[in-house]
C-alpha positions as CSV (number, residue, x, y, z in Angstrom):
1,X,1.3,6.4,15.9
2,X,-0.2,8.7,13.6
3,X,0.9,8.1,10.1
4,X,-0.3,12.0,8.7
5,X,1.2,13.3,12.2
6,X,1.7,17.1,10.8
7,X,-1.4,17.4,8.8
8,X,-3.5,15.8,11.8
9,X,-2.1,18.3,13.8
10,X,-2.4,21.1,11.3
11,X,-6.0,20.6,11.0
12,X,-6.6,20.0,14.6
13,X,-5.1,23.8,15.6
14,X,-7.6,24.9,13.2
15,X,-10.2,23.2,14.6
16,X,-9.3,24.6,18.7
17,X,-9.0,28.2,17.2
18,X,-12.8,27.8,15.3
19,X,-14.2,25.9,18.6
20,X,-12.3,26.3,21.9
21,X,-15.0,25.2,23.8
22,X,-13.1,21.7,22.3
23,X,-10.9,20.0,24.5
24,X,-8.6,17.1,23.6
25,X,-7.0,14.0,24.5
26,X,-5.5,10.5,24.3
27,X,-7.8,7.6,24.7
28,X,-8.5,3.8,24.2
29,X,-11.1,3.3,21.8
30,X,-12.7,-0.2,21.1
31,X,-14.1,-1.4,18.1
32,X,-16.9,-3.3,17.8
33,X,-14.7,-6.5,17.5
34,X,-13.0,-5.8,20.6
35,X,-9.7,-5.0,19.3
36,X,-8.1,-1.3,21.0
37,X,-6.4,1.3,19.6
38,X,-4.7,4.3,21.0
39,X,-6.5,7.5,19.7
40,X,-6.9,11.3,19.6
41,X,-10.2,12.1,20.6
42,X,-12.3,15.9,21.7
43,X,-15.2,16.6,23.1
44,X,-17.3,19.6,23.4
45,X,-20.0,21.2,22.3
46,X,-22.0,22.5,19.0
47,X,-23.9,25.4,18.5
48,X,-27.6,24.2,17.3
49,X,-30.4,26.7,16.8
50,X,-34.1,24.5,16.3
51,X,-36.2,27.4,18.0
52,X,-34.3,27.9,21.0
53,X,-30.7,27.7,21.6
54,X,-28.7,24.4,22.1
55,X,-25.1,23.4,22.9
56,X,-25.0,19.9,21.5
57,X,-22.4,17.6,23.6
58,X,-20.3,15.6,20.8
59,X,-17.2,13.2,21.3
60,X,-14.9,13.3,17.8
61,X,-12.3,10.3,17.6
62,X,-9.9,11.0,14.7
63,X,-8.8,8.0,13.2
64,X,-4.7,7.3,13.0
65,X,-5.3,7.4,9.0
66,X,-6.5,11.3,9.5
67,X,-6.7,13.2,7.2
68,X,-7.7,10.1,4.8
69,X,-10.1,8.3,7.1
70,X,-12.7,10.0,8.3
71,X,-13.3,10.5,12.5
72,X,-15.9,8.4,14.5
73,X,-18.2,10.8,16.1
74,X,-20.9,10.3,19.1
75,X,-23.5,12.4,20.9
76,X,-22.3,12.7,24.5
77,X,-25.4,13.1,26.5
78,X,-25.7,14.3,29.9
79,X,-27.7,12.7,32.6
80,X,-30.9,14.8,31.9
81,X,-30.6,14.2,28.4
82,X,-32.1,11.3,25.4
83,X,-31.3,10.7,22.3
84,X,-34.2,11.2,19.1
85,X,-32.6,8.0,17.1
86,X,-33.2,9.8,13.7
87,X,-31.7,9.9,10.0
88,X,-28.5,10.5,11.6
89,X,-28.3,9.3,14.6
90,X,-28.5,5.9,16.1
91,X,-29.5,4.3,19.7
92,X,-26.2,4.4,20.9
93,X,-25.5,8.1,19.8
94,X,-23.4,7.0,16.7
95,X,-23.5,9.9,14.2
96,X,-24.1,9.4,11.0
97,X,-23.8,12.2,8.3
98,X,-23.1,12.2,4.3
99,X,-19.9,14.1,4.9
100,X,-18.7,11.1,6.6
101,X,-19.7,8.7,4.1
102,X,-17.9,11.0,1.3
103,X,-15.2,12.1,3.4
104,X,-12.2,12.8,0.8
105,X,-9.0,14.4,1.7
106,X,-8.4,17.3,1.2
107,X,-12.1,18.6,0.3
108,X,-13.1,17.2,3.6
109,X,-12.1,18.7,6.9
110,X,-13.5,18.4,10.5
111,X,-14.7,21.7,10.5
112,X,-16.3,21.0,7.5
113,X,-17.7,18.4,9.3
114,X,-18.8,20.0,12.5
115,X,-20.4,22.7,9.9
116,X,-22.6,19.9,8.8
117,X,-23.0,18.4,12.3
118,X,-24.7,22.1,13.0
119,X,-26.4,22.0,10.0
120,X,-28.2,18.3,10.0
121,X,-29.0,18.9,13.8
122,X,-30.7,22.4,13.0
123,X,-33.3,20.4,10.6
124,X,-33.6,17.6,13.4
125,X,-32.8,17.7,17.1
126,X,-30.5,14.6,18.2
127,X,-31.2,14.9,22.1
128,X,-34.2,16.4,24.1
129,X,-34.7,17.0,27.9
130,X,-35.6,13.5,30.4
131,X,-37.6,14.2,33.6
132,X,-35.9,12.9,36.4
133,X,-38.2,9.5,36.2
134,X,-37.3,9.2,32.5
135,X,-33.4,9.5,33.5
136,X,-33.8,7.2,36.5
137,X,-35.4,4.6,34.1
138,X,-32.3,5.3,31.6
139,X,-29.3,5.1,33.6
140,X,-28.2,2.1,32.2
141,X,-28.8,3.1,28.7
142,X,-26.7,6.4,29.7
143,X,-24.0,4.5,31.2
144,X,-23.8,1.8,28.2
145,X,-23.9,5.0,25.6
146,X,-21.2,6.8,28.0
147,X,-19.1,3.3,28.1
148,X,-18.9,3.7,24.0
149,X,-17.8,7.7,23.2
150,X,-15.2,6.6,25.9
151,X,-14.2,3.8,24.6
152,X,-15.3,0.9,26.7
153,X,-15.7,-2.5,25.5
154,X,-19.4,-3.7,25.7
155,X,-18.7,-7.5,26.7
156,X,-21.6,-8.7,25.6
157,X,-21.7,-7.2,22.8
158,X,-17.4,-8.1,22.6
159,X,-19.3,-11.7,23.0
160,X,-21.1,-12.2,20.6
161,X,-18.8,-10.5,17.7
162,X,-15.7,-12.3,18.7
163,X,-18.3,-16.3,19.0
164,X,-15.8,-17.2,16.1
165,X,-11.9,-17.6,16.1
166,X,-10.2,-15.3,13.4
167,X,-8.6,-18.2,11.4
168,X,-12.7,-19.9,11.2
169,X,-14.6,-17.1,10.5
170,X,-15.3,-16.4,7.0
171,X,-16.6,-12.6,6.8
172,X,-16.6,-10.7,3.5
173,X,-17.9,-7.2,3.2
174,X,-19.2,-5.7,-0.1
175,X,-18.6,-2.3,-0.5
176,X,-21.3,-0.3,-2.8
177,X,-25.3,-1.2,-2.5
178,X,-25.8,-0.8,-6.0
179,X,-27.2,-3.0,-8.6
180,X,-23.8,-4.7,-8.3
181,X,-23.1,-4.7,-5.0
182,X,-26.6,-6.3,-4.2
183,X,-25.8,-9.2,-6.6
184,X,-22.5,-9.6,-5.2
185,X,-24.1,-10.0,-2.3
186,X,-26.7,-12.7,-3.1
187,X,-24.2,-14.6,-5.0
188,X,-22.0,-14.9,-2.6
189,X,-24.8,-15.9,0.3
190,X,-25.9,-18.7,-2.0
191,X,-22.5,-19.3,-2.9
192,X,-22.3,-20.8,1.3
193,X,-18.5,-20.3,1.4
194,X,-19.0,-16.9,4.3
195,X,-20.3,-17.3,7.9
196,X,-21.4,-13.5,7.2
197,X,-21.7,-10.5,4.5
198,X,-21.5,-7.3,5.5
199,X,-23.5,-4.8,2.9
200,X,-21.6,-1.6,3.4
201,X,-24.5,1.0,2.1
202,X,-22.5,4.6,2.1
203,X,-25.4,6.0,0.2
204,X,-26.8,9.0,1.5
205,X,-30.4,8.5,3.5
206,X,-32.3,5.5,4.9
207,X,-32.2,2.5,2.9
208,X,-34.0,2.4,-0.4
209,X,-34.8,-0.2,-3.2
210,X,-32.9,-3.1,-2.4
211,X,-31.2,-2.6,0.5
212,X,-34.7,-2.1,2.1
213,X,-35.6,-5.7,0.5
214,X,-32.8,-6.4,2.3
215,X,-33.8,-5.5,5.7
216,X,-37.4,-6.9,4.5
217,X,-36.6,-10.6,3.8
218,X,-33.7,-10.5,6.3
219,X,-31.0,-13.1,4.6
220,X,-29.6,-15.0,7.0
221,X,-26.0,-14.3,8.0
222,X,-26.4,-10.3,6.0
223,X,-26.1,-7.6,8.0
224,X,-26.8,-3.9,6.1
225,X,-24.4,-0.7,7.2
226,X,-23.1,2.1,6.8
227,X,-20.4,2.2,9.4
228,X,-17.2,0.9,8.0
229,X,-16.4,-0.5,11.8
230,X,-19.0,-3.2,11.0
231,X,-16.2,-4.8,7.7
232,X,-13.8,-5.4,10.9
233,X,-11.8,-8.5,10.3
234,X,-13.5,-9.3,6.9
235,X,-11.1,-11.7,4.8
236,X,-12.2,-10.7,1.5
237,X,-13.8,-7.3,1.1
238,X,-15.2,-6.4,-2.7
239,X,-15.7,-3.1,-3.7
240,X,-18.1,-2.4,-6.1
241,X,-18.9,1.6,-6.2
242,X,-18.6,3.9,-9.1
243,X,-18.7,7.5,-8.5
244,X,-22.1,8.9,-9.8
245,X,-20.9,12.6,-10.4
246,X,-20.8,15.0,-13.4
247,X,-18.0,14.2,-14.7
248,X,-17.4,15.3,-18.5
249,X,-14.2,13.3,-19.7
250,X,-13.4,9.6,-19.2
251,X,-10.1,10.6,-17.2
252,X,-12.5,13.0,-15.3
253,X,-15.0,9.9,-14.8
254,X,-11.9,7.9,-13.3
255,X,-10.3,11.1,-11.1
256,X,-14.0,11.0,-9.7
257,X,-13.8,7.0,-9.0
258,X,-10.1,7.9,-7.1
259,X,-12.0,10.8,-5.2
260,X,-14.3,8.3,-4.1
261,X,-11.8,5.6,-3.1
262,X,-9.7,7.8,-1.2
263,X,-12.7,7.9,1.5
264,X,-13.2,3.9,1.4
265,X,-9.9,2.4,1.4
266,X,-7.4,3.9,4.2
267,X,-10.8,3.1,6.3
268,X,-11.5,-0.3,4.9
269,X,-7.2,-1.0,5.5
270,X,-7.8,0.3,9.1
271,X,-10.6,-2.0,10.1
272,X,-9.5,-5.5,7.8
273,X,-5.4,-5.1,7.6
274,X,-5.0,-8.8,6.5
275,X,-8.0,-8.9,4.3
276,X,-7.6,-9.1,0.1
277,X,-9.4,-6.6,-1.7
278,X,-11.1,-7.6,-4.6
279,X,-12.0,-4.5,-7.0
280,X,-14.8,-4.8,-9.2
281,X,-15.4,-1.2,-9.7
282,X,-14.5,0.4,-13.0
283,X,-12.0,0.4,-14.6
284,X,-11.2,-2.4,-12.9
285,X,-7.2,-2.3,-13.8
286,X,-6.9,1.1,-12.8
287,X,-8.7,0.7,-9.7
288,X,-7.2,-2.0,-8.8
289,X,-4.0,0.2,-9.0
290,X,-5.4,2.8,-7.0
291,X,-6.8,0.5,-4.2
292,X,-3.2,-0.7,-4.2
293,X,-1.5,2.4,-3.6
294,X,-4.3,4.1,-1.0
295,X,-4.1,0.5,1.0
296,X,-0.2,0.1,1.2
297,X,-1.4,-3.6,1.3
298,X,1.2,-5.9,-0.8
299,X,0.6,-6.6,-4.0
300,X,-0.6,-10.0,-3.9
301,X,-3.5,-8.9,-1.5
302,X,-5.1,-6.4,-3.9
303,X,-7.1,-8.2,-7.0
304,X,-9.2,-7.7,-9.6
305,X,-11.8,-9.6,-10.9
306,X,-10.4,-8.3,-14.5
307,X,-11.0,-11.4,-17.0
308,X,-12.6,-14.2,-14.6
309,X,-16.2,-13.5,-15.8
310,X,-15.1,-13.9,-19.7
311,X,-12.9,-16.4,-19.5
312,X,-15.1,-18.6,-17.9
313,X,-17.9,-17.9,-20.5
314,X,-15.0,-18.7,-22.9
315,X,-14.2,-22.0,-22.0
316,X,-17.3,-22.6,-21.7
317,X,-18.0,-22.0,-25.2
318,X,-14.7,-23.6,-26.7
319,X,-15.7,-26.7,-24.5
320,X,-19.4,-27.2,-24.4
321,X,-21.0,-25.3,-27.8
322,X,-17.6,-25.6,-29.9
323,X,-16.5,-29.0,-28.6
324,X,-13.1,-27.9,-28.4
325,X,-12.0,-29.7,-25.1
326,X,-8.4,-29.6,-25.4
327,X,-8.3,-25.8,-26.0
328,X,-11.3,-24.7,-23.4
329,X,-8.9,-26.3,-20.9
330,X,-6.2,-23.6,-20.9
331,X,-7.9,-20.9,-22.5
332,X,-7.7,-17.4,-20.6
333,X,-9.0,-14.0,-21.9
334,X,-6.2,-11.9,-20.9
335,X,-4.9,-8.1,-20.8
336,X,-7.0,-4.6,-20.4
337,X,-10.8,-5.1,-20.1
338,X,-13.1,-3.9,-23.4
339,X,-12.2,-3.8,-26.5
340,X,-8.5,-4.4,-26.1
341,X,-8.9,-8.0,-24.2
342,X,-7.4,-11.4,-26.2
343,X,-7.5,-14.7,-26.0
344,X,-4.0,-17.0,-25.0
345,X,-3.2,-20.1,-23.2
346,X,-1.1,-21.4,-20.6
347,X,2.1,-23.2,-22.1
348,X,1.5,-26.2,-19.2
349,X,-0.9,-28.0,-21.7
350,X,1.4,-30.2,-24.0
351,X,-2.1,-31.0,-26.3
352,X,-2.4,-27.5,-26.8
353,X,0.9,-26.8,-27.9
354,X,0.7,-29.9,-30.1
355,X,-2.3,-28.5,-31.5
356,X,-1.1,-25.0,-32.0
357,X,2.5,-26.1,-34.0
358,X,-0.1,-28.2,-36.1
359,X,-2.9,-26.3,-36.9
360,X,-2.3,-22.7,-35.5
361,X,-4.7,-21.1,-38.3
362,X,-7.1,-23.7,-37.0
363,X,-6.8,-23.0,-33.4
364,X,-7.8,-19.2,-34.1
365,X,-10.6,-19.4,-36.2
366,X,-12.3,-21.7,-33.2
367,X,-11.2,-18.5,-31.0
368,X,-12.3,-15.8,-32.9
369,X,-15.5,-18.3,-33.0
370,X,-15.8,-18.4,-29.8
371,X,-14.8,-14.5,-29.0
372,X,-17.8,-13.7,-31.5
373,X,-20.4,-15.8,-29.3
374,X,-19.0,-13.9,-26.1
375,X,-19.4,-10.8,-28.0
376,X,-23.3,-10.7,-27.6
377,X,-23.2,-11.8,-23.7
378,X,-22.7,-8.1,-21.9
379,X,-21.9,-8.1,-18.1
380,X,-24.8,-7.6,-15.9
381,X,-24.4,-7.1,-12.8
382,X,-25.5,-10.7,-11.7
383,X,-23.2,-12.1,-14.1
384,X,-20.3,-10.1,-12.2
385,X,-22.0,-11.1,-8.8
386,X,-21.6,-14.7,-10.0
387,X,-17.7,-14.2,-10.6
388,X,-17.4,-12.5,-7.7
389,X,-18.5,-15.1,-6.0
390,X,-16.6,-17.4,-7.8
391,X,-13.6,-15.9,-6.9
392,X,-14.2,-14.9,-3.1
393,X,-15.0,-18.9,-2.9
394,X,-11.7,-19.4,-4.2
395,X,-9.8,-17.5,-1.7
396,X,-11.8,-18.0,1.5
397,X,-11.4,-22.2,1.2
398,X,-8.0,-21.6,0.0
399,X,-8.9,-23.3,-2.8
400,X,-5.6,-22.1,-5.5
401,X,-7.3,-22.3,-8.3
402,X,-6.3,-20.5,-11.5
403,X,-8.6,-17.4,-12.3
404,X,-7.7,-14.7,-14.9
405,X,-8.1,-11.9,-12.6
406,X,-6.3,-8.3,-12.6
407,X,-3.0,-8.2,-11.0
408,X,0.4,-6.3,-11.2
409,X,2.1,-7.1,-14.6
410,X,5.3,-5.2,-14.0
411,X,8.5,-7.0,-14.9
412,X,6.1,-9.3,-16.8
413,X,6.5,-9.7,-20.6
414,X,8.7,-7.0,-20.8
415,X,6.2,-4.8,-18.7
416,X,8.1,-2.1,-16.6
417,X,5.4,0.0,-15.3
418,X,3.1,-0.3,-12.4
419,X,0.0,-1.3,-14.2
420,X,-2.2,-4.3,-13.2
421,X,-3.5,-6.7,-16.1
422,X,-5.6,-9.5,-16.5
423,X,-3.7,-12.5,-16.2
424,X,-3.6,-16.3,-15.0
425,X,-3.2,-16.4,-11.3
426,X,-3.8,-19.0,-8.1
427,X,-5.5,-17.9,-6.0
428,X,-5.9,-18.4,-2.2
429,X,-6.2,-17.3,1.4
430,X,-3.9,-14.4,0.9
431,X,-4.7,-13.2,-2.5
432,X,-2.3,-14.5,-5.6
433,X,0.1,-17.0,-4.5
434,X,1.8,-17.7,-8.2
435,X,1.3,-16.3,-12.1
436,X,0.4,-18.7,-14.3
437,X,3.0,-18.1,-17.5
438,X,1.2,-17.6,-21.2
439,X,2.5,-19.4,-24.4
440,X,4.7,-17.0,-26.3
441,X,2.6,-15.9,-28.4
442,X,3.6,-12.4,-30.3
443,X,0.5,-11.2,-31.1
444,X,-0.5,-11.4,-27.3
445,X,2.6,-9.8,-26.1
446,X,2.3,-6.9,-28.0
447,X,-1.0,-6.7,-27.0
448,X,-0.5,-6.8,-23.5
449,X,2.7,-3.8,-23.5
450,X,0.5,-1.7,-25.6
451,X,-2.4,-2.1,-22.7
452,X,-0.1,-1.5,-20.4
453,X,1.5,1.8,-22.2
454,X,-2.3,3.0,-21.9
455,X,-3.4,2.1,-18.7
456,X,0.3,4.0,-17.3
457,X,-0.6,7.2,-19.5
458,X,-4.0,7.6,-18.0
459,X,-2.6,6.5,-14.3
460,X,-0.1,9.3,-14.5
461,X,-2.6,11.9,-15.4
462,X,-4.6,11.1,-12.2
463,X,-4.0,12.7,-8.9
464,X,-3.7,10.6,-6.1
């Protein structure tokens, strides 16, 4: 069932009347971890001109998230023809372009993409001609390469993917091979909680910097891609990209980030349906709202790591270099992020509530203390890794345990809009199981409504 049946269709007449050459069907396609689904799918040939002439055979499988997700696409060689594993093209045929990778609805379109195809194929030539040794000796490569654009199941390759049951395999996928992405990454491998990371690279060209380190020092259990099918089944996938454009406003900067995210997550939902997304990208609340809507996942399975990073530095501080044990206990920084972030505790601890009838003035000079030190901390992107890891730890072992992390506030403290905040939560396998509930504290309250009042204004300028 396609959920964008008239726009799939819509696009697809326009495709037969640009190429008719196209033709089009219904087929099984199977992912790389075995699982089947029921998809569109044409095949044809492009026009490519690299001195000579060329009708390049392609196979196009349009995903049942089209127009949001982008399609799979394969060379289709004939029996006299090899593949040139380039820049874009890989052993088995898989086609890789940067349209794909920034595939965004309704910018995007597959004759746009064919368009590129041509263009990408004109600068290098995916297939050249076999002698009839050379295609003798590659039959079985052929027939393997012809098994996958149909839609075959390799079963040793089925094998080896599917060596772990789905309720003991810990895979988590990290979205974004950035600075923070790559730390995430190496936090969470010496964190030991995942039997595998996928690094999802959807930068444009081979891998650079540290994803070639990567590759390099090969990490055990880290595999680096850029084909979303690799985050199949992942139970925790992090997504850590920021859009990189021109933007000239900060509501511009975040439209940019939505841009972005509307090419990752119907794609990410496809592959991992039961997984939790954890958003570190920024701003975390409001991308954390947005990964909510484009993923139709519930709302407990959408998180963001919000205040986890500061409130852990913050008991830290009240406990170890303050020596204020009883209030590092149940301290949480809470709310929106920057500036506009506060201390509170959880009204559980009877201490603390003893503590703050008593000496309430005294309480929030040791906070304001404390917030000062935290002040000159910043968040590098291996702190973030660290929390990340932290909190993917967490929910993998099912650990519930409370983390301040971003999650929806509505009909919370007098909250009535779709806004997610940073707030006390367990967490565990499937994301936040319960809230923890603040002290009453006016001054946080307020706080928190007028956070929310902001985040809603800039959400309902976006367009999503």
């Amino acid at each position: 069932q396609y959920k964008f049946r008239d726009l799939t269709i819509e696009e697809l007449k326009n495709v037969n009347k640009t190429y008719p050459n196209f033709v089009f069907s219904m087929n099984t396609y199977t992912f790389k971890d075995g699982s089947q689904k029921d998809l569109l799918n044409f095949s044809g040939t492009v026009p490519v001109k690299y001195g000579n002439s060329y009708n390049i055979p392609v196979c196009l499988w349009i995903m049942d998230s089209h127009p949001f997700a982008p399609p799979i696409c394969f060379l289709k060689p004939t029996a006299n023809m090899g593949i040139s594993v380039g820049k874009h093209v890989d052993a088995r045929g898989r086609i890789y372009l940067p349209y794909l990778q920034s595939w965004s609805h309704p910018q995007s379109t597959v004759i746009g993409l064919i368009k590129e195809m041509i263009a990408k194929f004109e600068e290098e030539l995916p297939l050249y001609s076999l002698s009839s040794s050379d295609a003798d000796r590659q039959s079985e490569l052929l027939s393997y390469i012809a098994k996958i654009t149909e839609g075959e199941t390799d079963t040793k390759a089925k094998g080896k993917i599917g060596g772990h049951k789905d309720g003991c395999f810990n895979k988590i996928t990290v979205i974004g091979a950035g600075d923070l992405g790559m730390a995430c990454v190496l936090a969470i491998t010496a964190k030991g909680a995942a039997d595998k990371v996928v690094l999802l690279d959807l930068s444009e060209g081979a891998a650079k910097g540290g994803t070639m380190d990567l590759e390099i020092f090969s990490l055990p259990n880290v595999e680096i891609s850029k084909d979303f099918s690799t985050s199949a089944n992942s139970k925790v996938v992090v997504l850590t990209v920021n859009s990189l454009g021109n933007a000239q406003t900060y509501l511009d900067v975040i439209q940019s980030n939505v841009e972005l995210f509307r090419g990752i997550i119907p794609a990410i939902s496809h592959y991992s349906q039961n997984s939790v997304l954890l958003v570190a990208s920024h701003p975390v609340e409001i991308m954390t709202y947005v990964s909510w809507k484009l993923s139709a996942f519930p709302k407990s399975r959408v998180v963001g790591v919000g205040g986890n990073l500061d409130t852990k530095r913050f008991q830290y501080i009240l406990t170890n270099l303050l020596k204020a044990e009883v209030l590092g206990k149940d301290a949480w920084i809470v709310g929106e992020q920057g500036e506009e972030k506060v201390p509170s505790w959880t009204s559980c601890n009877s201490g603390a509530r003893q503590i703050e009838m008593a000496a309430r003035n005294s309480r929030e000079k040791v906070a304001n203390r404390a917030l000062e030190v935290l002040k000159g901390k910043g968040q590098r992107s291996w702190s973030v890794g660290l929390s990340v890891a932290d909190l993917t730890d967490s929910i993998l072992k099912d650990k519930r345990k409370v983390h301040c992390v971003s999650t929806l506030a509505k009909e919370c403290y007098n909250i009535n809009s779709e806004v997610f905040l940073s707030l006390p939560c367990i967490l565990g396998a499937h994301g936040v199981i319960e809230m923890m509930k603040l002290e009453e504290d006016p001054v946080v309250i307020e706080k928190l409504q007028s956070s929310a009042a902001s985040i809603h204004d800039l959400q309902q300028q976006l367009k999503l």
